[in-house]
Short mmCIF file of the C-alpha atoms (twelve columns), coordinates in Angstrom:
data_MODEL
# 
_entry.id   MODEL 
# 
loop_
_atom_site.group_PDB 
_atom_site.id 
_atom_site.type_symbol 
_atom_site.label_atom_id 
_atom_site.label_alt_id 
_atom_site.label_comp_id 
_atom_site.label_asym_id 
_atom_site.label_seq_id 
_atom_site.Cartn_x 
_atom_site.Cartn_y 
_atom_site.Cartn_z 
_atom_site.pdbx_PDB_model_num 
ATOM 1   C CA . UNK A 1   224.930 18.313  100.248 1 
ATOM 2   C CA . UNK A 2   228.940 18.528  99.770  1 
ATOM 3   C CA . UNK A 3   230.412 15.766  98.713  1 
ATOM 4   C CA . UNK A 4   233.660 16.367  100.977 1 
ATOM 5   C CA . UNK A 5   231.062 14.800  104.041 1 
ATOM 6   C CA . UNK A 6   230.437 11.420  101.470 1 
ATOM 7   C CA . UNK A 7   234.233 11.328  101.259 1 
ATOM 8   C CA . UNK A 8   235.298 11.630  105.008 1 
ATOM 9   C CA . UNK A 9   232.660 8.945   105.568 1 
ATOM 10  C CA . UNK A 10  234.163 6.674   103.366 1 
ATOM 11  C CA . UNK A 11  237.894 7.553   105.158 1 
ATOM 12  C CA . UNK A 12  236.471 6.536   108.138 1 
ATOM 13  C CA . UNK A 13  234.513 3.408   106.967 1 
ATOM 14  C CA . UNK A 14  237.821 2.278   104.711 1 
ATOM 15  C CA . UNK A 15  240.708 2.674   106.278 1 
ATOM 16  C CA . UNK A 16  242.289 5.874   105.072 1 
ATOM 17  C CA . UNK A 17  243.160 7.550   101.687 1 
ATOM 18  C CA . UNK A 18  245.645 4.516   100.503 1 
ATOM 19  C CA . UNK A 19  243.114 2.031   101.152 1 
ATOM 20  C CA . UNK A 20  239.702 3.960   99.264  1 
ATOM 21  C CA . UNK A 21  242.607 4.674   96.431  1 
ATOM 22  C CA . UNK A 22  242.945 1.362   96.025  1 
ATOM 23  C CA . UNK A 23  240.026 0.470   95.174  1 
ATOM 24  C CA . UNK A 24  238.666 3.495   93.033  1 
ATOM 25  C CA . UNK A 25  237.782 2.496   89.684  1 
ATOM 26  C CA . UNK A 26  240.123 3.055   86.340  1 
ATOM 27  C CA . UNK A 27  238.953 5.498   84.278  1 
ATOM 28  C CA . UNK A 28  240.385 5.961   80.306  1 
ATOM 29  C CA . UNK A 29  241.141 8.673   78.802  1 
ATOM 30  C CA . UNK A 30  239.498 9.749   75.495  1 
ATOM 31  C CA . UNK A 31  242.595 8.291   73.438  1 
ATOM 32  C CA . UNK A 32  242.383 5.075   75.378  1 
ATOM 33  C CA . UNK A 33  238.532 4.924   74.297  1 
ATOM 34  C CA . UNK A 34  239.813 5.496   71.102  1 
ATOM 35  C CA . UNK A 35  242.195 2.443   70.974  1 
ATOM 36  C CA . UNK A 36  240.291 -0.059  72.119  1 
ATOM 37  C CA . UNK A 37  238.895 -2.280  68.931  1 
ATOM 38  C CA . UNK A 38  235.293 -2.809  68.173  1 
ATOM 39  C CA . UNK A 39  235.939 -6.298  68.858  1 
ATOM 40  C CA . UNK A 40  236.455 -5.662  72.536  1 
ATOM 41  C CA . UNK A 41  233.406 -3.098  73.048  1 
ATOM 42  C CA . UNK A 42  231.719 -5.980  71.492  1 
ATOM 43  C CA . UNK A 43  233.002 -8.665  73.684  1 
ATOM 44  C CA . UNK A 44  232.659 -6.242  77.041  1 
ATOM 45  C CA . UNK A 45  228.527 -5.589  75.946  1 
ATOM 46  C CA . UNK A 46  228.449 -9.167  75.441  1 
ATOM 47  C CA . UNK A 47  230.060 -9.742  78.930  1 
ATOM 48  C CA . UNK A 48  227.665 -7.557  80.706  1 
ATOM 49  C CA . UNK A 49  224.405 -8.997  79.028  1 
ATOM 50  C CA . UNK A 50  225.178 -12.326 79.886  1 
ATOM 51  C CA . UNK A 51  226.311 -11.328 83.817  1 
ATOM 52  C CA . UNK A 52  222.858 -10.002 84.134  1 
ATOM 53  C CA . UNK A 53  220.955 -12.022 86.774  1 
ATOM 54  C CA . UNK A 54  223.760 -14.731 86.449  1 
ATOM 55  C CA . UNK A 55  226.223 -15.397 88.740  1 
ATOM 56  C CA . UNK A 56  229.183 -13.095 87.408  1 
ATOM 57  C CA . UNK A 57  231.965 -15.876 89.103  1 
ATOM 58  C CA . UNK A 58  230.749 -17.983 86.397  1 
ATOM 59  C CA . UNK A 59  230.387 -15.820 83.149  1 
ATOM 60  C CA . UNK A 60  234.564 -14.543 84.321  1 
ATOM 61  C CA . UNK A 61  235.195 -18.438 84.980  1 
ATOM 62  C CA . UNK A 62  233.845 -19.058 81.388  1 
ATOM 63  C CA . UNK A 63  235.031 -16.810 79.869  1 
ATOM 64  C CA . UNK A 64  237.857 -17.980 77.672  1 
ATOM 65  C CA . UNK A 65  235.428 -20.081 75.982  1 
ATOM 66  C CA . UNK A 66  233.181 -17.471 75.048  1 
ATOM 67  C CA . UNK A 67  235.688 -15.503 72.976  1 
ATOM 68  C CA . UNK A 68  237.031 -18.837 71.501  1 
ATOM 69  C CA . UNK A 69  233.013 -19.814 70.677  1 
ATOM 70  C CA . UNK A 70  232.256 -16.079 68.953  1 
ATOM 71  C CA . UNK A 71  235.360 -16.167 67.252  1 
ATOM 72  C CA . UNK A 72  237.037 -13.027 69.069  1 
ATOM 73  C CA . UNK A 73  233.496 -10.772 68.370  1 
ATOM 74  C CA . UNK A 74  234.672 -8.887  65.428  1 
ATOM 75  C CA . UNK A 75  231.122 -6.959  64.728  1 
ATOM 76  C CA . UNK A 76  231.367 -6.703  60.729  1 
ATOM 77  C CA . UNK A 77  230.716 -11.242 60.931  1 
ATOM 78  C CA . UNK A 78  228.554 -11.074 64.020  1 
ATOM 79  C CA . UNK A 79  226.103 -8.379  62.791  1 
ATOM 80  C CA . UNK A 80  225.182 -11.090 59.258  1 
ATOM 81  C CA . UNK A 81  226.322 -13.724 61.261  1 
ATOM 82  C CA . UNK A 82  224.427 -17.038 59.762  1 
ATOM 83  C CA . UNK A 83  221.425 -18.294 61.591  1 
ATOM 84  C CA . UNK A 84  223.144 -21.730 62.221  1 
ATOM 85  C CA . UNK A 85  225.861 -20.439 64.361  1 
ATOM 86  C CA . UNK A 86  223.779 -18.964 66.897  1 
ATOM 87  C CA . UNK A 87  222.007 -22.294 66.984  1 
ATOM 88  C CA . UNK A 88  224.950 -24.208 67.156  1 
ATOM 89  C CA . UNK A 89  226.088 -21.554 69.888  1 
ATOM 90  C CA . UNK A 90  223.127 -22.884 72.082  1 
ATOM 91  C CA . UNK A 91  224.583 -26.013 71.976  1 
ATOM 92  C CA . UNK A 92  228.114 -25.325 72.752  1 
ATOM 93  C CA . UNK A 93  228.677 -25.561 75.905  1 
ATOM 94  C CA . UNK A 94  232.066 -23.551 76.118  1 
ATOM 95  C CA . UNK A 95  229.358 -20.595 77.215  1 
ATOM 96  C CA . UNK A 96  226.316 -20.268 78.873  1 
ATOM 97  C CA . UNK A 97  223.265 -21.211 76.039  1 
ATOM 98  C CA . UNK A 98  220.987 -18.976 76.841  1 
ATOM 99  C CA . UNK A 99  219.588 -18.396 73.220  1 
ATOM 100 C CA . UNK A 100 217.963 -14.902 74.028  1 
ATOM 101 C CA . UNK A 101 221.457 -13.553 75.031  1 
ATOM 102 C CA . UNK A 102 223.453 -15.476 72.388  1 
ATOM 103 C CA . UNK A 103 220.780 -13.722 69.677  1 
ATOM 104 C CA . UNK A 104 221.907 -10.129 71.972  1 
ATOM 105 C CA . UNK A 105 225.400 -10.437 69.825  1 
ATOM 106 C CA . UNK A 106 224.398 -9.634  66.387  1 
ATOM 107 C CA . UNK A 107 221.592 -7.041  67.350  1 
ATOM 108 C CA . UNK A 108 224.675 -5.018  69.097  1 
ATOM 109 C CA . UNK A 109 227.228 -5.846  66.623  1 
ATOM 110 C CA . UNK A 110 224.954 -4.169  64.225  1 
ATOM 111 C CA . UNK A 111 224.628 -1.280  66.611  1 
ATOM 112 C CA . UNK A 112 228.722 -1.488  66.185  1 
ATOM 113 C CA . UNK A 113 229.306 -1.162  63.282  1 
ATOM 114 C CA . UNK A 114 226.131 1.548   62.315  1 
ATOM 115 C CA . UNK A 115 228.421 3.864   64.878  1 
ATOM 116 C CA . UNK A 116 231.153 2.729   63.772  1 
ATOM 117 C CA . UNK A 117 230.650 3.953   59.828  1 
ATOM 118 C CA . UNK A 118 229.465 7.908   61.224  1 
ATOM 119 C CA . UNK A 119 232.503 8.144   63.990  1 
ATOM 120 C CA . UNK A 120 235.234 5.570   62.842  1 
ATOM 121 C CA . UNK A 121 235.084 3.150   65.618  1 
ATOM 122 C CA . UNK A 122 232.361 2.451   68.680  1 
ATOM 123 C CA . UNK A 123 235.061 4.609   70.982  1 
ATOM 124 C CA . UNK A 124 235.695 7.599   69.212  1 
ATOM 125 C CA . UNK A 125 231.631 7.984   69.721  1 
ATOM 126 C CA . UNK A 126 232.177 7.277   73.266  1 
ATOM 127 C CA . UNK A 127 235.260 9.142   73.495  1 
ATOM 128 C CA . UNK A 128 232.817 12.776  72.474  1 
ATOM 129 C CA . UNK A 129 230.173 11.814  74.571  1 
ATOM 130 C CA . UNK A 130 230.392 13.435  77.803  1 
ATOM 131 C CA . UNK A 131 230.162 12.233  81.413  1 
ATOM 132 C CA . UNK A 132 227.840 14.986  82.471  1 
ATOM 133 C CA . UNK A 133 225.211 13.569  79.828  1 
ATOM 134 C CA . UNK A 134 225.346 9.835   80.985  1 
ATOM 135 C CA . UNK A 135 221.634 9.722   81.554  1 
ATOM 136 C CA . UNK A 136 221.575 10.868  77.803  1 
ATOM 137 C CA . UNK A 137 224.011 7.661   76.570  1 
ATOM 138 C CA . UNK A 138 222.402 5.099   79.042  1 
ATOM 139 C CA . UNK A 139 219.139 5.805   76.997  1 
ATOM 140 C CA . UNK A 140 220.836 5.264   73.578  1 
ATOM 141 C CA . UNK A 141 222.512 2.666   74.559  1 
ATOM 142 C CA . UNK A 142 218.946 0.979   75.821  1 
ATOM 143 C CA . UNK A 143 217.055 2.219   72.555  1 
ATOM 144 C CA . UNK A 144 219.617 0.810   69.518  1 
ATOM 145 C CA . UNK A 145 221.301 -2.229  71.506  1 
ATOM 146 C CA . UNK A 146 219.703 -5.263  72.432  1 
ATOM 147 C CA . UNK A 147 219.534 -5.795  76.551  1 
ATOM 148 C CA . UNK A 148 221.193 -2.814  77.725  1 
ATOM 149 C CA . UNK A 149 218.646 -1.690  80.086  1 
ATOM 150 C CA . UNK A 150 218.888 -1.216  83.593  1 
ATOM 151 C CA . UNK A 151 222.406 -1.916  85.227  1 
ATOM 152 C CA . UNK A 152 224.236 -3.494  82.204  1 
ATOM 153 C CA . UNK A 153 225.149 -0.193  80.056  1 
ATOM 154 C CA . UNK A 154 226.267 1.066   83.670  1 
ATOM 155 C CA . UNK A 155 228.701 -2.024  84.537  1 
ATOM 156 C CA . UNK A 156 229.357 -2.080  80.565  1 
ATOM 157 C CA . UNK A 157 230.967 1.585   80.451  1 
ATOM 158 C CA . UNK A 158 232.430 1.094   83.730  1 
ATOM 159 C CA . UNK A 159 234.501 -2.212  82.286  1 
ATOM 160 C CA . UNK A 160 235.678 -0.202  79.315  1 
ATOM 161 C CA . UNK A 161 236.773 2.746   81.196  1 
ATOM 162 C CA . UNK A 162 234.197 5.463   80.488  1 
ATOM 163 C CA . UNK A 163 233.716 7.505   82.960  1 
ATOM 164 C CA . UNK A 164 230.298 7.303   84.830  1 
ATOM 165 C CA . UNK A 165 228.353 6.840   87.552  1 
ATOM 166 C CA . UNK A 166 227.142 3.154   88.749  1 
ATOM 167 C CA . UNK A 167 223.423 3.167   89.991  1 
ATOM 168 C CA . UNK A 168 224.417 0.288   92.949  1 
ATOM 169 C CA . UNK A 169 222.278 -0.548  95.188  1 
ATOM 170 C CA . UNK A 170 224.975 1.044   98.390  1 
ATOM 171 C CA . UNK A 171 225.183 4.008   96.041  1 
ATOM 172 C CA . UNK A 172 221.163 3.899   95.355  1 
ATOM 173 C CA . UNK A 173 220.978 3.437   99.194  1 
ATOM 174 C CA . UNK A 174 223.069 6.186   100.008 1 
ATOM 175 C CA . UNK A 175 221.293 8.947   97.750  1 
ATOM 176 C CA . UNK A 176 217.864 8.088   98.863  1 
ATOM 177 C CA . UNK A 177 219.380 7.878   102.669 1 
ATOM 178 C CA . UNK A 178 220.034 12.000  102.310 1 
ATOM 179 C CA . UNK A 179 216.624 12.811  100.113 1 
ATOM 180 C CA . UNK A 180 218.967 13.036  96.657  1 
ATOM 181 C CA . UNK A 181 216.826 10.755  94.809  1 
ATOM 182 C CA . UNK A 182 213.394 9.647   95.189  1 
ATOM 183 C CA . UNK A 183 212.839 8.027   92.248  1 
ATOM 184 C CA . UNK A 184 213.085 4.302   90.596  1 
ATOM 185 C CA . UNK A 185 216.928 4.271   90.262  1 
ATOM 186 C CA . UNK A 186 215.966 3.003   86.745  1 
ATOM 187 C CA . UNK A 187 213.620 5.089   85.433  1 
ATOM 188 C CA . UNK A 188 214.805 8.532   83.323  1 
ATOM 189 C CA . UNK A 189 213.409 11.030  86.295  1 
ATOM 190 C CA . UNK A 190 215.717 8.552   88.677  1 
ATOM 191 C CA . UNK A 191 218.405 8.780   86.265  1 
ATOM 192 C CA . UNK A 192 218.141 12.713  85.965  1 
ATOM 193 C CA . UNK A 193 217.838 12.955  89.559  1 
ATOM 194 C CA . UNK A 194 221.562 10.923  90.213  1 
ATOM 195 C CA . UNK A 195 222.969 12.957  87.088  1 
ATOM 196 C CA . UNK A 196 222.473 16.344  88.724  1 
ATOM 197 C CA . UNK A 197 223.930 14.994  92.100  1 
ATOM 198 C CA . UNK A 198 226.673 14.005  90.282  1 
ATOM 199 C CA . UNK A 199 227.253 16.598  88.388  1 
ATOM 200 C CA . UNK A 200 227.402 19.168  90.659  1 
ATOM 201 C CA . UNK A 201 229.758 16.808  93.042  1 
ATOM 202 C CA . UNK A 202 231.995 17.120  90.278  1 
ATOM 203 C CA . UNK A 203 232.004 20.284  89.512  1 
ATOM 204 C CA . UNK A 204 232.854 20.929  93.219  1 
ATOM 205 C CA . UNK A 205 235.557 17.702  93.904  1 
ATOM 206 C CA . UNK A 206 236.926 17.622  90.259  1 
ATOM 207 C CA . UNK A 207 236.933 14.033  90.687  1 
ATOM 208 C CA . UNK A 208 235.960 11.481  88.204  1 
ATOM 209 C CA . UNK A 209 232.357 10.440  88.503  1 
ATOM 210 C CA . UNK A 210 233.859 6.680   88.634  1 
ATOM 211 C CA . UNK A 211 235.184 7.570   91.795  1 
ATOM 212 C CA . UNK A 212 232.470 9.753   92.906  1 
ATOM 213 C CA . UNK A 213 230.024 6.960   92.595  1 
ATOM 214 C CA . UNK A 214 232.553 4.416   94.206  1 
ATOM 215 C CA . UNK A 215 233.463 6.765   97.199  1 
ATOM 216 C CA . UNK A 216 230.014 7.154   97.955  1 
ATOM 217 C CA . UNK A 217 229.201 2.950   97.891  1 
ATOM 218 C CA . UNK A 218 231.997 2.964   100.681 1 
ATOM 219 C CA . UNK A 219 229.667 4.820   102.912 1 
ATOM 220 C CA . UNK A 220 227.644 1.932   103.702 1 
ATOM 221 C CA . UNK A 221 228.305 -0.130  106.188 1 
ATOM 222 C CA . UNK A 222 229.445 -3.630  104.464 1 
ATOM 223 C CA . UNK A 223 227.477 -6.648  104.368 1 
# 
């Protein structure tokens, strides 16, 4: 199915070009990846693990005192951080102590810094990796980091810019609505299934799959 149908839909549904443009999703370029520290792919993982069946009003709302309680997440501490400061961590109350995500932070600050050493930094690896192998980095990301299954490694390289697809439940919706998917959304054949849609969308739009995943949400009627 052309996409150029998903995209007058969302016209109509949205108000025009100006207002879907205004809410399409940034996307960085490689160099960008590039210059963003390890602290803040740390701190954006972290983020997205703790949003996870929370209520993500509160994580933002907290979320000055999380960097000032990890210190600014600078991996090379976090990954042999001591055992006390995640335990006084689930007593600060600055964040949200829930010790199974606080112990997340050094598993992935590890994963950090292991990348880091091969590529130079966490975004030149993220930088190379490319957009119409997503399915391919959403299962690395879930076999060496700690909690980055399902939607978080989505929302995760969404927040920092990478350019992908986001598995919503309008854009989940909206595939199985015209027979493009008829898998679990989060299994690998549902994955694979969503990668070839999008992949072939943008080989014939040329747009970002950021906003190729975001036009098609807007198809929905809102609730």
């Amino acid at each position: 199915m052309k996409f150029e149908i998903f995209y007058q839909r969302a016209l109509e549904r949205k108000g025009g070009l100006q207002k879907v443009s205004e809410r399409l999703p940034y996307v960085a370029t490689a160099d960008e990846l590039r210059a963003l520290g390890d602290d803040r792919y740390l701190a954006t993982i972290t983020k997205c693990v703790f949003r996870a069946g929370f209520v993500w009003r509160i994580i933002e709302n907290k979320w000055p005192g999380f960097e000032e309680a990890f210190s600014g997440f600078l991996p090379l501490y976090w990954q042999q951080v001591p055992p006390e400061r995640l335990e006084a961590l689930g007593r600060d109350e600055r964040i949200v102590r829930n010790m199974q995500k606080i112990n997340t932070v050094p598993q992935n600050a590890f994963m950090i810094v292991e990348v880091a050493e091969r590529y130079g930094s966490f975004g030149e690896f993220l930088a190379q990796w490319p957009s119409h192998d997503q399915v391919g980095l959403l299962l690395w990301l879930k076999k060496n980091g700690s909690r980055l299954g399902g939607a978080s490694a989505q929302y995760f390289l969404r927040m920092v810019g990478w350019d992908g697809f986001i598995l919503s439940s309008d854009v989940t919706a909206a595939l199985v609505n015209h027979n493009l998917l008829d898998a679990n959304p989060t299994s690998q054949k549902g994955l694979k299934q969503a990668q070839k849609v999008f992949n072939q969308w943008h080989e014939e739009t040329g747009l970002p799959y950021a906003h190729l995943s975001k036009i098609l949400s807007f198809t929905l009627d809102a609730r």
